[in-house]
C-alpha positions, 0 to 999 in steps of 0.5 A: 502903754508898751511894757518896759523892755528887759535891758540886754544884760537880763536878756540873753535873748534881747542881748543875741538879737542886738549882736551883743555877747549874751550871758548864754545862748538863748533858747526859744521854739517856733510854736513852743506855745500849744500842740505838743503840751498836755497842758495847752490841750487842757486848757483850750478844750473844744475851743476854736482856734480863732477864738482862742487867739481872741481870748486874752485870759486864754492867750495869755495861759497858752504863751506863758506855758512853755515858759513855765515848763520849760525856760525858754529864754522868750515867749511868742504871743500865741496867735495865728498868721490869719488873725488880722484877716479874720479881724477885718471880714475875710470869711476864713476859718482854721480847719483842724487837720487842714489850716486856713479855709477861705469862703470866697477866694480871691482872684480879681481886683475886685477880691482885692477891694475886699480887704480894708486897713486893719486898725487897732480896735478891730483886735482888742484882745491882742492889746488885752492880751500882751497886758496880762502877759506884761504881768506875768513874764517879768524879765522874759521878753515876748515875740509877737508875730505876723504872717508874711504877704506872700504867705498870706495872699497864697491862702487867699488865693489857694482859698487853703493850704496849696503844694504847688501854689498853681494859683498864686504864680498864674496870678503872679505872672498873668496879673502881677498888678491885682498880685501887687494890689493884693500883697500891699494891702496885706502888708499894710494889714501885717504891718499895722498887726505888729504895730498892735503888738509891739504897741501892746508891749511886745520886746520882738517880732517876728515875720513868717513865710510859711511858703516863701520856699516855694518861690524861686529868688527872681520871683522873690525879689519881685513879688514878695520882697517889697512886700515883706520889707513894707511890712517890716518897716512899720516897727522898724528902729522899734524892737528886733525883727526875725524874719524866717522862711520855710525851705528858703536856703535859697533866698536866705540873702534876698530875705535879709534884704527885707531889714530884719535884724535876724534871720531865721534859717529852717534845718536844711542849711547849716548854721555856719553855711548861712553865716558865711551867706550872711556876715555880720548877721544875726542867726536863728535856728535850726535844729530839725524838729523831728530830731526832737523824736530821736533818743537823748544821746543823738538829740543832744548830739545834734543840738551840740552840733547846731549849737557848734554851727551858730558860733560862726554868726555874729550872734545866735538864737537857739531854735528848731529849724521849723516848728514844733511838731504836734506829736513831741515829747515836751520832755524832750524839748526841755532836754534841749533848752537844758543842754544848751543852756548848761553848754554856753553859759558864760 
């Protein structure tokens, strides 16, 4: 049963993803649920990562902390971008300090057989989960998640975490059928995983390419664009899609080719930069995150310069560039939304 959904005029968030004029600008953080919250540490504990995320109880404590602490106009379903491949049998853990470790990476068509469609009861904790939030975020909308293809068949194939993602482009340009076979069943996977949450009740989604950035944009167009726009397609004309890329300044207009209603922009393209890329457009972002570690009168300097900036789109989410940084001072972070809360309020 989906949750019934906030109306825009409750909504600042809601309303700035439609382009409507929000009562204020909303504020939100990329993983503003866990890592720098004392709170999220005591309750996960010696709790695995991939486990926590199949906790509904403990998933639905984690969101709603940074809620709780500190106002933030929505909540993102605390979860991680390999959930569904762990769901469906890959052999992948998340190795504390390293991320998403694969068993047995993958390089030929027959890894790709490997994978099968993600159904619904493969993650029923998601669905649990997003129905227990339904009864404790009241007017707040929740964000749920997924992780890109291209972001996702780079762990794959790297089997981990990669700085140059050697493996990924030789299998790109080598083979680029097993690359098409392995990214479009990984969008069928991301897709259908967005289709969970947003089924679950779920108000928006977003979709994350952690190495996007590392692509140049004639091999974006060709290997991860259709890709990444499959997967947005599976909750289109249903809730708002942000999609958002790391270091991809330099993709920004290939990305909102994918039909995601908004973009994210990472902190190394001013706002009113990407507005002129992108008319019309939706905006979210992009204070830098290590800002959050700089002393309260250049913090709110540079949140009233990002604030400035995003007036040039057509709407604006407040956001940080990138996501919160395990070591921030949560104090720091409610100064934020605080500040831009009390700047915009209309």
């Amino acid at each position: 049963m989906v949750n019934a959904v906030p109306s825009s005029h409750e909504s600042p968030f809601l309303a700035a993803c439609r382009g409507e004029e929000p009562s204020r600008t909303p504020v939100w953080f990329m993983r503003q649920a866990g890592r720098s919250l004392p709170e999220y540490k005591a309750a996960r504990g010696d709790t695995s990562m991939l486990e926590a995320c199949r906790t509904p109880e403990l998933v639905c404590e984690i969101t709603m902390q940074p809620v709780r602490r500190y106002g933030v106009d929505a909540a993102v379903f605390f979860s991680d971008i390999v959930v569904p491949l762990a769901a469906i049998g890959v052999g992948i853990e998340i190795v504390p300090g390293v991320g998403p470790v694969v068993a047995e990476p993958f390089a030929t068509e027959a890894d790709v057989k490997r994978l099968r469609n993600l159904d619904p009861c493969d993650v029923p904790y998601i669905t649990e989960a997003i129905g227990l939030l339904g009864k404790e975020l009241g007017a707040t909308p929740l964000i749920g998640f997924a992780g890109a293809p291209f972001t996702l068949a780079s762990y794959l194939v790297e089997g981990g975490p990669s700085r140059d993602h050697a493996k990924t482009k030789a299998l790109m340009k080598s083979r680029p059928d097993v690359w098409h076979a392995l990214a479009s069943r990984l969008a069928a996977i991301c897709g259908e995983f967005l289709r969970v949450q947003v089924d679950a009740g779920a108000n928006a989604v977003q979709l994350f390419d952690s190495w996007a950035g590392a692509l140049s944009e004639a091999d974006y167009r060709e290997f991860a664009l259709p890709h990444s726009t499959a997967a947005l397609a599976g909750v289109a004309e249903s809730v708002p899609r942000v999609h958002f890329g790391v270091g991809t300044g330099h993709l920004l207009e290939a990305m909102a080719e994918t039909g995601a209603e908004i973009s994210g922009v990472d902190f190394r393209t001013p706002l009113d930069e990407a507005a002129k890329r992108l008319p019309g457009k939706v905006l979210q972002g992009n204070l830098d995150p290590a800002l959050i570690l700089a002393d309260d009168e250049a913090l709110i300097a540079e949140t009233d310069k990002a604030v400035a900036a995003g007036r040039a789109a057509k709407g604006h989410i407040f956001n940080l560039g990138h996501g919160v940084l395990p070591y921030s001072d949560p104090a720091k972070l409610k100064l934020v939304v605080d500040r831009v809360h009390e700047t915009t309020t209309r």
